[in-house]
C-alpha positions as CSV (number, residue, x, y, z in Angstrom):
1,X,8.5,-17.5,3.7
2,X,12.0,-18.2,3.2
3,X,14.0,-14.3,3.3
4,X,18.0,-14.7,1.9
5,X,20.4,-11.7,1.2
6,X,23.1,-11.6,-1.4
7,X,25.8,-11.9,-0.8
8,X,25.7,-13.1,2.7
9,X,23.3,-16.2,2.2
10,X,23.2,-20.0,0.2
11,X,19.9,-20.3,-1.7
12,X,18.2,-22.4,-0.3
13,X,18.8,-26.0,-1.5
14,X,14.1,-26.6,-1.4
15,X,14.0,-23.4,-4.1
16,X,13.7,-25.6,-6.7
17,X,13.1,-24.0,-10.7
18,X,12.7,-20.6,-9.3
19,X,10.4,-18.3,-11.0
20,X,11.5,-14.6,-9.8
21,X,9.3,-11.7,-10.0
22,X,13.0,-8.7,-10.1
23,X,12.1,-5.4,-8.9
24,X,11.8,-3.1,-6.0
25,X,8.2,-3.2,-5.2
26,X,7.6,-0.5,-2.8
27,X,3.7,-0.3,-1.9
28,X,3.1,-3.5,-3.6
29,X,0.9,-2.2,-5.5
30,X,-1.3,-3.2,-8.6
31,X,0.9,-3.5,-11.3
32,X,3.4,-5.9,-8.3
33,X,0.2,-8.2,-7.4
34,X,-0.2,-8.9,-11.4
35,X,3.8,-9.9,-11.8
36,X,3.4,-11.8,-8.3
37,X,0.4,-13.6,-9.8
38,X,2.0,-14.6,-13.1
39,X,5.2,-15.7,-11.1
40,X,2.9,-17.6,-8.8
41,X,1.3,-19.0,-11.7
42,X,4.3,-20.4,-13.9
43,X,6.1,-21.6,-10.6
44,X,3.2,-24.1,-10.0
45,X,2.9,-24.9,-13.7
46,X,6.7,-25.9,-13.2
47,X,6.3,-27.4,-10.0
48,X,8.8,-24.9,-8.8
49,X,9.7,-21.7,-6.0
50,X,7.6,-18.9,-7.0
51,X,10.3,-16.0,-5.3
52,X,11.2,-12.5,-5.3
53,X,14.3,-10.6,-5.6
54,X,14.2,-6.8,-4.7
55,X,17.1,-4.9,-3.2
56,X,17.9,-2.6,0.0
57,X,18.3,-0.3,0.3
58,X,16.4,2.0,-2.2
59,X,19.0,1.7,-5.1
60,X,17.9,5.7,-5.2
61,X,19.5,6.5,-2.3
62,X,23.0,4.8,-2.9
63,X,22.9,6.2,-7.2
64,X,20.9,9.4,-6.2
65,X,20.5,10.2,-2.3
66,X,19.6,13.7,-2.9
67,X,16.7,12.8,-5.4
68,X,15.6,9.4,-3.8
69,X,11.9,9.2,-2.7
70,X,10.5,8.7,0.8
71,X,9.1,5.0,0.2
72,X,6.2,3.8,1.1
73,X,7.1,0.9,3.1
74,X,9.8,0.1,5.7
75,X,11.4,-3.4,4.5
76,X,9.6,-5.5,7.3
77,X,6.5,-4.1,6.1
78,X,7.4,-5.2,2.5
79,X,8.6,-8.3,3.3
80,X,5.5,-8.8,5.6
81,X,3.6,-8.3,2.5
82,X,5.2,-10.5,0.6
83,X,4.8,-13.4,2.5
84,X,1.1,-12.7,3.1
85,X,1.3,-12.8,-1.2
86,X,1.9,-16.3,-0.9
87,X,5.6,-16.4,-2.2
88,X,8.1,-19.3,-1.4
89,X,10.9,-16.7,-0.4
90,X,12.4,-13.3,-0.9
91,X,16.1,-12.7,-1.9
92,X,16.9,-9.2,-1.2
93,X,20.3,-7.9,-2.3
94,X,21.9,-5.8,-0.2
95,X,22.9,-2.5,-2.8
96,X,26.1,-0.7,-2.3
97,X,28.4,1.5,-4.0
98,X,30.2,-1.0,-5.9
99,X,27.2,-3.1,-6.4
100,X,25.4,0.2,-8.1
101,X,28.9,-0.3,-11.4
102,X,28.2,-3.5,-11.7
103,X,27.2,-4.0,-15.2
104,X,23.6,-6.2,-16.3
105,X,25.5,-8.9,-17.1
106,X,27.7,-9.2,-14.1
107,X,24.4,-8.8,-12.4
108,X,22.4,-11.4,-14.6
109,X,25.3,-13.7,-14.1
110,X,26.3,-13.8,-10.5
111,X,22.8,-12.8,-8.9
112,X,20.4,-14.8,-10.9
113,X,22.7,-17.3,-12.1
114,X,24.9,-18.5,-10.3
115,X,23.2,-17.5,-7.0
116,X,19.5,-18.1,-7.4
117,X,19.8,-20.3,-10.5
118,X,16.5,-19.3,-12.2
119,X,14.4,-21.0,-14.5
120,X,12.1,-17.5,-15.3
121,X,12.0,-13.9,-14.8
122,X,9.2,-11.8,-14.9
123,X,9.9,-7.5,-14.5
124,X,7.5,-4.3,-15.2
125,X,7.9,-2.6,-18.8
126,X,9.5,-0.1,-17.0
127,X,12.2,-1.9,-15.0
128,X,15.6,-0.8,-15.2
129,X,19.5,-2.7,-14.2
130,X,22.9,-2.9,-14.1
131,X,25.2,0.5,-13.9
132,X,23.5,3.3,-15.5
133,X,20.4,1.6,-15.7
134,X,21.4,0.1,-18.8
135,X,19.9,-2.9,-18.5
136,X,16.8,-3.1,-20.2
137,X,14.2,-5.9,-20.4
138,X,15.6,-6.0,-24.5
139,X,18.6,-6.9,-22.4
140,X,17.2,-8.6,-19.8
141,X,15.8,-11.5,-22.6
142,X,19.3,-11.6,-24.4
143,X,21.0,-12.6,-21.1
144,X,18.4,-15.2,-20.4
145,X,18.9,-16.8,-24.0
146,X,21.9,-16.9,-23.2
147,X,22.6,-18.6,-19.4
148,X,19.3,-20.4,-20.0
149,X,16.5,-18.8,-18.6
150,X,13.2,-17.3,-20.2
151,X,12.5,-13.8,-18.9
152,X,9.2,-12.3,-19.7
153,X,7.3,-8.8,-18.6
154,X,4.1,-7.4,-18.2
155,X,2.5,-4.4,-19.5
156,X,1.8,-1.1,-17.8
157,X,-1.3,-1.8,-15.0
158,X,-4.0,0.8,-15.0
159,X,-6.6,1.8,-12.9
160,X,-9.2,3.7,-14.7
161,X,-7.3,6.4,-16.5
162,X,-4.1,6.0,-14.6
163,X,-0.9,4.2,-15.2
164,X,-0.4,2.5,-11.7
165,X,3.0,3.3,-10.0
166,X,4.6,4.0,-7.4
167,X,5.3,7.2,-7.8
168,X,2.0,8.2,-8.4
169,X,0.7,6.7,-5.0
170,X,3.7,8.8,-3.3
171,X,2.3,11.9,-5.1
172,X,-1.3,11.2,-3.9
173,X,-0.6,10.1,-0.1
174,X,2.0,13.2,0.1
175,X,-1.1,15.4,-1.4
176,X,-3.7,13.6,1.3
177,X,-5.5,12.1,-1.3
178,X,-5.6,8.8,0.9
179,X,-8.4,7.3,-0.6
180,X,-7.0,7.7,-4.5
181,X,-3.7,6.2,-3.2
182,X,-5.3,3.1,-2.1
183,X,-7.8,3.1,-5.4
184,X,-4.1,2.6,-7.3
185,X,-2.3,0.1,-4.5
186,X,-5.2,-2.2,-4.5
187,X,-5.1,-1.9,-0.5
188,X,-5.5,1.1,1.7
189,X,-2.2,3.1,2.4
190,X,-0.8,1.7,5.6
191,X,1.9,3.0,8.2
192,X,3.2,1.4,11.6
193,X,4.4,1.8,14.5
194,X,4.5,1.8,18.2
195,X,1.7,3.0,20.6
196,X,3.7,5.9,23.0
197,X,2.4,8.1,25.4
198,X,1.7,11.5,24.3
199,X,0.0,14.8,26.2
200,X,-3.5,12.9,26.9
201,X,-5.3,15.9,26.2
202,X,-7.5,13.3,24.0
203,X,-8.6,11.2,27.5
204,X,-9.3,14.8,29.0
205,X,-11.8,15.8,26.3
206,X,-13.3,12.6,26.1
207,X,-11.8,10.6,23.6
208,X,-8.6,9.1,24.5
209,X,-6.1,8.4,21.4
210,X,-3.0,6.2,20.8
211,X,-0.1,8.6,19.9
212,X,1.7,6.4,17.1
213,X,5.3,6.5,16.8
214,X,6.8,5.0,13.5
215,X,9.6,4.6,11.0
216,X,7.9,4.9,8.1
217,X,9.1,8.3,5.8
218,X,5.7,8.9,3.9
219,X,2.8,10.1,6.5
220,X,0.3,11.7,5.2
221,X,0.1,15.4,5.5
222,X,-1.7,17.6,8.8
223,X,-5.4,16.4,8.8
224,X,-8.2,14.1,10.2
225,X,-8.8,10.8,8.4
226,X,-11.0,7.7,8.8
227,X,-8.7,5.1,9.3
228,X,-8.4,1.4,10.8
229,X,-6.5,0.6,13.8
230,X,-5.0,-3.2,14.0
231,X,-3.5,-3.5,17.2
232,X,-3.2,-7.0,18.5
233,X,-4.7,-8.9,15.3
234,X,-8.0,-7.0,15.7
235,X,-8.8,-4.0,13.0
236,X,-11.3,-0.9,14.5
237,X,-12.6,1.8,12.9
238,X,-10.8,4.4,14.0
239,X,-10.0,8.5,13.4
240,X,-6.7,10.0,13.6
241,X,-5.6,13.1,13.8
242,X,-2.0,14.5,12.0
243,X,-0.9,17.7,13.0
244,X,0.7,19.9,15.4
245,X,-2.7,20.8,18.0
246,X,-2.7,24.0,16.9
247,X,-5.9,25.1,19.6
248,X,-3.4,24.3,22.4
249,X,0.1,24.8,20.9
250,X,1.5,27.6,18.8
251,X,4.1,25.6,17.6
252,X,4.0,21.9,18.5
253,X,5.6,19.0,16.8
254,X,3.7,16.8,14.2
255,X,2.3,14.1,15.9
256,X,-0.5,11.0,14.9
257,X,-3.4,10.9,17.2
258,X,-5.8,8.1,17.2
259,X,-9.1,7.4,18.6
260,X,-10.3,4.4,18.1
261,X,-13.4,3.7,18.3
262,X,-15.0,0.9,20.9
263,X,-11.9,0.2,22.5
264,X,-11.1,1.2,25.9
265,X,-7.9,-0.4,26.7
266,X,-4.7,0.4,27.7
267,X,-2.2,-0.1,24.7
268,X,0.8,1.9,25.4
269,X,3.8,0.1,23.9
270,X,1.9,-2.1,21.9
271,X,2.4,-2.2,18.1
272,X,-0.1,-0.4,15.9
273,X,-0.8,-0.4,12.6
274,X,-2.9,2.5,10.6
275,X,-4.4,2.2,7.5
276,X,-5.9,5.5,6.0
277,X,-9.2,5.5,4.4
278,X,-10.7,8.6,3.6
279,X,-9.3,12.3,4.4
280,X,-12.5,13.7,6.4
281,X,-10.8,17.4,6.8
282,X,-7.8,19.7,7.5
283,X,-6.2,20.2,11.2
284,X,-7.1,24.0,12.2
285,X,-7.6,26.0,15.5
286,X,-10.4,26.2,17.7
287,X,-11.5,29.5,19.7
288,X,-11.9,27.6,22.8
289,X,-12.0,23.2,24.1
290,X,-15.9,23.1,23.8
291,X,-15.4,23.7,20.1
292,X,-13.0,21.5,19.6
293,X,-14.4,19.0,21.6
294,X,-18.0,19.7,19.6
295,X,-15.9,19.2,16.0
296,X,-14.4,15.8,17.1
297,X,-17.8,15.2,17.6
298,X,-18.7,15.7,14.2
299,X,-15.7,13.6,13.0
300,X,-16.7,10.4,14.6
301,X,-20.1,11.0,13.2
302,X,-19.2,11.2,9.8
303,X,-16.5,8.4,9.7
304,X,-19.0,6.0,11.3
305,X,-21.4,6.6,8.5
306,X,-18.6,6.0,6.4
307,X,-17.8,2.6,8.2
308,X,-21.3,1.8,7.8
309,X,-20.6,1.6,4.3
310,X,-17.5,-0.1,4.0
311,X,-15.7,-3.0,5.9
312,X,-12.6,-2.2,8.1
């Protein structure tokens, strides 16, 4: 997949009749996948570059840093995801300041114009442009008429009796609700990272972990899961502990344990990647090791019966 950012690179001379799917599209979640799809859709109707334009960073934290979200994806996962969606390319404006005042139609204009030259746009119902965010999709459609291009959107994606969005998934991972959040992205909520040596207590009581380290801002709060591990192109069932070890420290930093399970390699420094299935319960302190050591026990138990059930 093709990746340009304005207003440092050409498009791409092959991006021919692009179809743009315009928005930020942290999570990728439902409601993205159905606008992807319909850009995917049209582009091949029109023999043309099915693309995406989102922005970076987080227009929130340029307009609004002290409201702006932690997001649910670092841009290499999001661009990663992307380009397993099947897209011809990714433009990614790079937002500023002074990009933040321009107004929809000096956006419209020079981005999508005269930059990217699109043929069709496709946004949420709820996306918002231009300074102020007064560019709405009623906007959005006069433009098109009139620089030539059709713009269309999609209605509000729900899953069972919720709207999908993104910040409803940021609500439910921050809550632990792990297993709602990934009901609502259409995939289960993933962070990555590094594999770094820890305090091996884990290899000690038995079941040695890989101590992630990672740049993403959302992690789920203290608490065992039932996750999958892909390390090396290879997903395992695996449980990881959040939390701060409270049976050996009083006061220890958060940190993301992982035992996974049927591996017995060494993977310092390799990258990882954790996807969180199910919250099985919360982090608390043990009396003494044998009790912890029996409760781990217990965990493994219970998320193999759950793996039984479901494919990693």
């Amino acid at each position: 997949m093709d990746v340009v950012y304005f207003p440092d690179d050409p498009r791409p001379s092959r991006w021919m009749s692009p179809v743009l799917a315009l928005g930020n599209f942290d999570g990728l979640h439902r409601g993205h996948q159905k606008i992807i799809e319909r850009v995917r859709r049209s582009a091949a109707d029109r023999n043309g570059a099915a693309l995406v334009l989102t922005f970076d960073p987080h227009p929130p934290r340029v307009v609004r840093p002290d409201k702006a979200p932690p997001l649910l994806m670092t841009m290499p996962q999001k661009l990663d995801a992307l380009s397993r969606a099947g897209l011809t390319g990714t433009a990614v404006v790079r937002f500023t300041e002074a990009f933040s005042k321009w107004s929809p139609d000096a956006f419209v204009r020079q981005v999508l114009v005269e930059w990217l030259r699109v043929s069709e746009v496709w946004v949420g119902a709820d996306f918002l442009f231009g300074h102020e965010r007064a560019g709405t999709f009623s906007v959005l459609r006069t433009l098109g008429q009139q620089y030539g291009f059709k713009a269309e959107k999609i209605d509000p994606v729900r899953y069972k009796e919720f709207v999908v969005s993104s910040t409803r998934i940021r609500r439910l991972v921050a809550e632990g609700r792990v297993d709602e959040a990934g009901a609502l992205l259409g995939h289960h909520y993933a962070i990555g990272g590094t594999v770094v040596h820890g305090a091996e207590r884990g290899r000690l009581l038995g079941f040695p972990t890989a101590n992630l380290s990672t740049d993403n801002e959302l992690v789920p709060p203290t608490g065992v899961y039932a996750t999958a591990a892909e390390i090396g192109g290879t997903r395992w069932p695996a449980v990881t502990n959040i939390g701060v070890r409270p049976t050996f420290e009083s006061a220890g930093a958060v940190t993301i344990e992982t035992h996974v399970l049927g591996l017995d390699a060494d993977v310092y420094g390799a990258p990882l990647s954790l996807s969180f299935i199910q919250r099985l319960r919360d982090e608390r302190r043990f009396p003494d090791v044998d009790a912890l050591k029996e409760q781990i026990q217990a965990d493994v138990r219970r998320a193999r019966r759950l793996f039984d059930n479901i494919s990693v």
